[in-house]
Biopython code that builds the backbone (N, CA, C, O; Angstrom):
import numpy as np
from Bio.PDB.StructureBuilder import StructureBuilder

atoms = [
    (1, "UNK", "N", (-5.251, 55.514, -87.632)),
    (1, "UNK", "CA", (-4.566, 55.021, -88.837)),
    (1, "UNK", "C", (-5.429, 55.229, -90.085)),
    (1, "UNK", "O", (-4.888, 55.470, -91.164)),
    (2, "UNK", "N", (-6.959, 55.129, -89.943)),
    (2, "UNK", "CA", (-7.791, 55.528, -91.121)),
    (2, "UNK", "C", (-7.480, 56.901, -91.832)),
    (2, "UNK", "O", (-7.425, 57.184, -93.029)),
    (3, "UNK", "N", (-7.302, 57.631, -90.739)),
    (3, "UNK", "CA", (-7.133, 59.178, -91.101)),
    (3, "UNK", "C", (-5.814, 59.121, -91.924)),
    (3, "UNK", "O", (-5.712, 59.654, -93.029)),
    (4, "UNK", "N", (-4.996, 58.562, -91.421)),
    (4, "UNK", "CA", (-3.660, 58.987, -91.875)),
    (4, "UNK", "C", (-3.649, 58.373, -93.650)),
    (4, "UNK", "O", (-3.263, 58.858, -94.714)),
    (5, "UNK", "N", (-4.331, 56.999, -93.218)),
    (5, "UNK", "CA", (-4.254, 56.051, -94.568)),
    (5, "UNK", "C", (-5.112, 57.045, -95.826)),
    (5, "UNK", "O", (-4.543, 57.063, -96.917)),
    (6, "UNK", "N", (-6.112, 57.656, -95.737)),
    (6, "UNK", "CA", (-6.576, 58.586, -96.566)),
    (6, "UNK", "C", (-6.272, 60.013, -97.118)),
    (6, "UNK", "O", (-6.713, 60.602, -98.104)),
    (7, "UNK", "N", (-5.086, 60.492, -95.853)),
    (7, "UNK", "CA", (-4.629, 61.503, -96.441)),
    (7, "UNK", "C", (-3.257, 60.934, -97.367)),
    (7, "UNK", "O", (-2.990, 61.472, -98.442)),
    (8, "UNK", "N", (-2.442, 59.807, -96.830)),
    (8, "UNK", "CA", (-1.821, 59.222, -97.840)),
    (8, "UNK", "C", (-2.259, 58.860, -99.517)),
    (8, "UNK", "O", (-1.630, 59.064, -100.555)),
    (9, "UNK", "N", (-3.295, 58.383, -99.333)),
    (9, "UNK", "CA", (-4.099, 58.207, -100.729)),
    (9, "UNK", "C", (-4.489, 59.848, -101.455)),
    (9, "UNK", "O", (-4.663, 60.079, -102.652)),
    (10, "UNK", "N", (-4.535, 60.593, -100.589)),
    (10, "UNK", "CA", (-5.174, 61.739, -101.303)),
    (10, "UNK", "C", (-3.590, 62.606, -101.749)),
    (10, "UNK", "O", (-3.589, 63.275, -102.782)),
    (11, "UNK", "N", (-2.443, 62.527, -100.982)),
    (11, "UNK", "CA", (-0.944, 63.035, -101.350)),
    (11, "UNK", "C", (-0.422, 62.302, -102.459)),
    (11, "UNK", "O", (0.392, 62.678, -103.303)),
    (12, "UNK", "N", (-1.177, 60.876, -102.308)),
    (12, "UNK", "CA", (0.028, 60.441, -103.159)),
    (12, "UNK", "C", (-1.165, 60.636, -104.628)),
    (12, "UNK", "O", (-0.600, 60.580, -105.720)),
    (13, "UNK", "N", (-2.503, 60.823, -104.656)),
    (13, "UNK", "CA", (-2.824, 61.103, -106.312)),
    (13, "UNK", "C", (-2.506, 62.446, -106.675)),
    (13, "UNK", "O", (-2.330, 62.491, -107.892)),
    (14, "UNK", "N", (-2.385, 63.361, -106.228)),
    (14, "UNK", "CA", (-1.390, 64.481, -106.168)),
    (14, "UNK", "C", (0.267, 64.246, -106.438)),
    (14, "UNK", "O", (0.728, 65.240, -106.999)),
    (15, "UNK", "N", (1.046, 63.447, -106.249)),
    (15, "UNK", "CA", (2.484, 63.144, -105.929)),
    (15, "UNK", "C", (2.288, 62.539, -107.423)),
    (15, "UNK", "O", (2.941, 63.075, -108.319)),
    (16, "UNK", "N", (1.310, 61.304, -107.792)),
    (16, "UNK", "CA", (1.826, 61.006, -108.967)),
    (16, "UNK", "C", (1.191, 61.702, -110.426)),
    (16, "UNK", "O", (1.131, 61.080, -111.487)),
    (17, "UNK", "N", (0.698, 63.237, -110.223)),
    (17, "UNK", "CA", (0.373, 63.852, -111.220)),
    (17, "UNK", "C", (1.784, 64.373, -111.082)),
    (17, "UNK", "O", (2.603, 64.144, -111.972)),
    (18, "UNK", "N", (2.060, 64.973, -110.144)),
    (18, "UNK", "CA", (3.520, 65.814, -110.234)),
    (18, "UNK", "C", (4.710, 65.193, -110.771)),
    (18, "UNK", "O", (5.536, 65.687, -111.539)),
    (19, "UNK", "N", (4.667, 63.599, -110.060)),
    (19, "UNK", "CA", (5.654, 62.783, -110.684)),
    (19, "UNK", "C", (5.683, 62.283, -112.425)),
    (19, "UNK", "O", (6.673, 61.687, -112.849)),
    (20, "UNK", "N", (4.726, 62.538, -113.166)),
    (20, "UNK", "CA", (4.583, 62.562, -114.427)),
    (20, "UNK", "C", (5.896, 63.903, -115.042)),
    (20, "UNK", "O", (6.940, 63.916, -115.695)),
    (21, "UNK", "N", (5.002, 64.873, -114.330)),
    (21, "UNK", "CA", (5.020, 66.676, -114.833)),
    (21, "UNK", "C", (6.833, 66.126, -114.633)),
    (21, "UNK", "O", (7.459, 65.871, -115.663)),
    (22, "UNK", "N", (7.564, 65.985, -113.190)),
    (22, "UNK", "CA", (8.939, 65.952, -112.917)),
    (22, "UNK", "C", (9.290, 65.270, -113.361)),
    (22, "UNK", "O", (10.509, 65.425, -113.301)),
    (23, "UNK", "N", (8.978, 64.089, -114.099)),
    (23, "UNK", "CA", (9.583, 63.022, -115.018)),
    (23, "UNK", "C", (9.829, 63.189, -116.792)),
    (23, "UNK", "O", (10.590, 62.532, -117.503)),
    (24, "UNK", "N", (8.933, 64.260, -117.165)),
    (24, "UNK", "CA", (8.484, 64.739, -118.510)),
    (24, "UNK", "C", (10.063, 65.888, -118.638)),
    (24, "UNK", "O", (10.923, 65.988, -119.514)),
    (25, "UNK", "N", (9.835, 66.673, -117.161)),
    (25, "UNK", "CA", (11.089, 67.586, -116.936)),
    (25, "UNK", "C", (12.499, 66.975, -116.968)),
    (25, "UNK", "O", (13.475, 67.548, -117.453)),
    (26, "UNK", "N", (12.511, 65.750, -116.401)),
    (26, "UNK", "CA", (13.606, 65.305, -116.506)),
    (26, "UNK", "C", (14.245, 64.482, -117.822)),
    (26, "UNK", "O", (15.385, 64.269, -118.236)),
    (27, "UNK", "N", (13.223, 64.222, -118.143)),
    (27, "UNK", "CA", (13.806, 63.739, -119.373)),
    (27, "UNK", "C", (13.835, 65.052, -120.674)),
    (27, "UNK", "O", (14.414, 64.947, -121.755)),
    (28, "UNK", "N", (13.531, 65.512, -120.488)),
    (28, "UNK", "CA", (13.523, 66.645, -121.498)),
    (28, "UNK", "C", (14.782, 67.458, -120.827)),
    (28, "UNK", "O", (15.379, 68.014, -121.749)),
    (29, "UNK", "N", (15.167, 67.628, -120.055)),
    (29, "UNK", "CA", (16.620, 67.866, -119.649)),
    (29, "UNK", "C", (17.880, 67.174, -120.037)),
    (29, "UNK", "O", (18.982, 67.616, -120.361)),
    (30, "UNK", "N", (17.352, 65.805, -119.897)),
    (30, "UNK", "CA", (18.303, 65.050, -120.258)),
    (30, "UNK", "C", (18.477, 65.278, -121.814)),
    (30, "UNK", "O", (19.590, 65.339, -122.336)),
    (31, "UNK", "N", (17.524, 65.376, -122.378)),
    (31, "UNK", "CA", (17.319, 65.428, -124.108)),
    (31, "UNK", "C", (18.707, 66.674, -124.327)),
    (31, "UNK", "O", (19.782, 66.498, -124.900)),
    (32, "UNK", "N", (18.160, 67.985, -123.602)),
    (32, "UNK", "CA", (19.342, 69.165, -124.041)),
    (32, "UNK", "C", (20.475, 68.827, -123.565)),
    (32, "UNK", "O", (21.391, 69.398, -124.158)),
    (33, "UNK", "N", (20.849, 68.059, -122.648)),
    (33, "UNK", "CA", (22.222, 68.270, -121.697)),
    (33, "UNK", "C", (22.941, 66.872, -122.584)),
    (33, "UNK", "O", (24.166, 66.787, -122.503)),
    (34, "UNK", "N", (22.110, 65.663, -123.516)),
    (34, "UNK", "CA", (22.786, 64.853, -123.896)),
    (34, "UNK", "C", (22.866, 63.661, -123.520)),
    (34, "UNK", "O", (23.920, 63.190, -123.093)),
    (35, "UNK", "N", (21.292, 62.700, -123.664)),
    (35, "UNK", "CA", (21.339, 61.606, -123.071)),
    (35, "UNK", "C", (23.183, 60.330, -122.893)),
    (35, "UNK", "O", (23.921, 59.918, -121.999)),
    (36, "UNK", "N", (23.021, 60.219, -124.783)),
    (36, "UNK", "CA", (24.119, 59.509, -124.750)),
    (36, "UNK", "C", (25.387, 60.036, -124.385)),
    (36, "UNK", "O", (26.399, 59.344, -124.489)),
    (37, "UNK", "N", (25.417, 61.214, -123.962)),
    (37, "UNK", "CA", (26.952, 61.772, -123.362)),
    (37, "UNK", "C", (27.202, 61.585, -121.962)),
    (37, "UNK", "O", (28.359, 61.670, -121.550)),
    (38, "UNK", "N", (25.807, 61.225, -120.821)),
    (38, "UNK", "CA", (25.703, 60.982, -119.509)),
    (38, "UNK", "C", (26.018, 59.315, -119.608)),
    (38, "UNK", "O", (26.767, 58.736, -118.822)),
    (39, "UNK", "N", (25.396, 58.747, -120.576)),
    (39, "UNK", "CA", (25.280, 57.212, -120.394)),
    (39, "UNK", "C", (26.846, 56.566, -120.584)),
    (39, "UNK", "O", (27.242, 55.605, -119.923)),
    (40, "UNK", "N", (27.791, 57.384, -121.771)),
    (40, "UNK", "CA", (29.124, 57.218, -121.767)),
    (40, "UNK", "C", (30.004, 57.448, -120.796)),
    (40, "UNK", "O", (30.983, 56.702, -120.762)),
    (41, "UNK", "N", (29.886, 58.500, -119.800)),
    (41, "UNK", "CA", (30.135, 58.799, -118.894)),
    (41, "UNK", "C", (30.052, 58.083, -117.777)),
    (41, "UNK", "O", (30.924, 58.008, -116.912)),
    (42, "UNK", "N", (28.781, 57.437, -117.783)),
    (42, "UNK", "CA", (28.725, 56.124, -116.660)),
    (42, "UNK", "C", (28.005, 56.950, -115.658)),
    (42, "UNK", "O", (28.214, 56.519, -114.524)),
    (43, "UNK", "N", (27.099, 58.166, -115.690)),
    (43, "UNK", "CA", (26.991, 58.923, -114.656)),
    (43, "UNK", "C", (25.491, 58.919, -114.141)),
    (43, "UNK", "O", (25.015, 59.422, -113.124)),
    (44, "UNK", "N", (24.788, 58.062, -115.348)),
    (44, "UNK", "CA", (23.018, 58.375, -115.436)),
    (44, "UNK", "C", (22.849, 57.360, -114.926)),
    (44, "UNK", "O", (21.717, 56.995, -115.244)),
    (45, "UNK", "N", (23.499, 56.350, -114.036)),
    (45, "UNK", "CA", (22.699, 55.252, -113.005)),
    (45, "UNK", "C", (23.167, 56.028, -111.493)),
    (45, "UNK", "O", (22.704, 55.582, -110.443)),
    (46, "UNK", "N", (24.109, 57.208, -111.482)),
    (46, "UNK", "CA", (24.135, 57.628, -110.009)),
    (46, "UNK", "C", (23.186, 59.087, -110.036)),
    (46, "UNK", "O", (22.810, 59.601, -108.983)),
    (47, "UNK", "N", (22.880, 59.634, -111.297)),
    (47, "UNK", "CA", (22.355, 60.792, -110.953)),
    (47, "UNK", "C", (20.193, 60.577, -111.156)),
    (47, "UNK", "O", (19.321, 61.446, -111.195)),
    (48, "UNK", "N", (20.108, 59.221, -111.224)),
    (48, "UNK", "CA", (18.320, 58.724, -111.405)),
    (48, "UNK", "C", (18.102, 59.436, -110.096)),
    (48, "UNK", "O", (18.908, 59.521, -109.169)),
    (49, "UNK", "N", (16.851, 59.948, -110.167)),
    (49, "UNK", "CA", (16.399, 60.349, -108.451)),
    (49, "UNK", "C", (16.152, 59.143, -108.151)),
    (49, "UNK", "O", (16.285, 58.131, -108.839)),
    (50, "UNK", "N", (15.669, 59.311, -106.766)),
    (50, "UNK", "CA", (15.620, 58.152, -105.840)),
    (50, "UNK", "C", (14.519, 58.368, -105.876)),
    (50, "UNK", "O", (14.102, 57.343, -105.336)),
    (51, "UNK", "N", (13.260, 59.204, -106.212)),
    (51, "UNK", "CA", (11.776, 59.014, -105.730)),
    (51, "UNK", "C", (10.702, 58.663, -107.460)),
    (51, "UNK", "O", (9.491, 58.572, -107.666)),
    (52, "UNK", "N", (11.862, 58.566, -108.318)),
    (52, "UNK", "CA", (11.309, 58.092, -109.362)),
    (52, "UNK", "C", (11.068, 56.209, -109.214)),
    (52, "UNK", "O", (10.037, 55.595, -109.489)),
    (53, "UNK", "N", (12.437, 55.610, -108.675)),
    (53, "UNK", "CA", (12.370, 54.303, -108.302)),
    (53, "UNK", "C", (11.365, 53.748, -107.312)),
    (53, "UNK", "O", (10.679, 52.749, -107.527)),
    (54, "UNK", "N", (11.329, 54.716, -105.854)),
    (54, "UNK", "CA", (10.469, 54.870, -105.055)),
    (54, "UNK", "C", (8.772, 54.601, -105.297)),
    (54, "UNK", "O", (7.969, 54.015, -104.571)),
    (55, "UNK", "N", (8.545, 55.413, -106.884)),
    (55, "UNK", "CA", (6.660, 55.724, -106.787)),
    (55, "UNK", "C", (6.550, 54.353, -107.694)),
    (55, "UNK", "O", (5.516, 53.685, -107.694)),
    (56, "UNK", "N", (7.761, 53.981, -108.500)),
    (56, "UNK", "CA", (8.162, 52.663, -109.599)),
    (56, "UNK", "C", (7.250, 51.319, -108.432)),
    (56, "UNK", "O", (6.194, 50.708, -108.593)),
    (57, "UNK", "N", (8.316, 51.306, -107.262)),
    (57, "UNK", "CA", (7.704, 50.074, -106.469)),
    (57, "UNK", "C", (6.232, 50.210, -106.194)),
    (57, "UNK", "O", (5.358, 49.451, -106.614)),
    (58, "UNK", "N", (6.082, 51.178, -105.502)),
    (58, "UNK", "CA", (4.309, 51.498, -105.249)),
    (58, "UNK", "C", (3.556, 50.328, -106.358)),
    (58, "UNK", "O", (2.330, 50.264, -106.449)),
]
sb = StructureBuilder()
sb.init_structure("model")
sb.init_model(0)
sb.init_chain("A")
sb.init_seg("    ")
for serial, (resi, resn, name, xyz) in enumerate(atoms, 1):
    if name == "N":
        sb.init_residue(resn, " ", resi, " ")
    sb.init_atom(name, np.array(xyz, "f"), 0.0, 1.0, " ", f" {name:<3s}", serial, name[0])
structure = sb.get_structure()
């Protein structure tokens, strides 16, 4: 379990540089495609990823 517990620690400071980089992407997507036109829509609480909420609890 030591082994495993350290390569976890070493994926996930890796996972949350990337999760910055994919979060910077996503919102800058959202910026061109039209934040307030998804939020009228009602569509930007089903299309959040699930591993943004995910690294949130961590």
């Amino acid at each position: 379990m030591a082994r495993v517990n350290i390569f976890i620690m070493l994926v996930y400071k890796f996972q949350v540089v990337n999760c910055m980089y994919i979060i910077c992407e996503i919102i800058s997507i959202y910026l061109f495609m039209g934040w307030e036109g998804n939020i009228e829509k009602g569509t930007s609480n089903t299309t959040t990823p699930p591993f943004v909420t995910s690294s949130m609890d961590r």
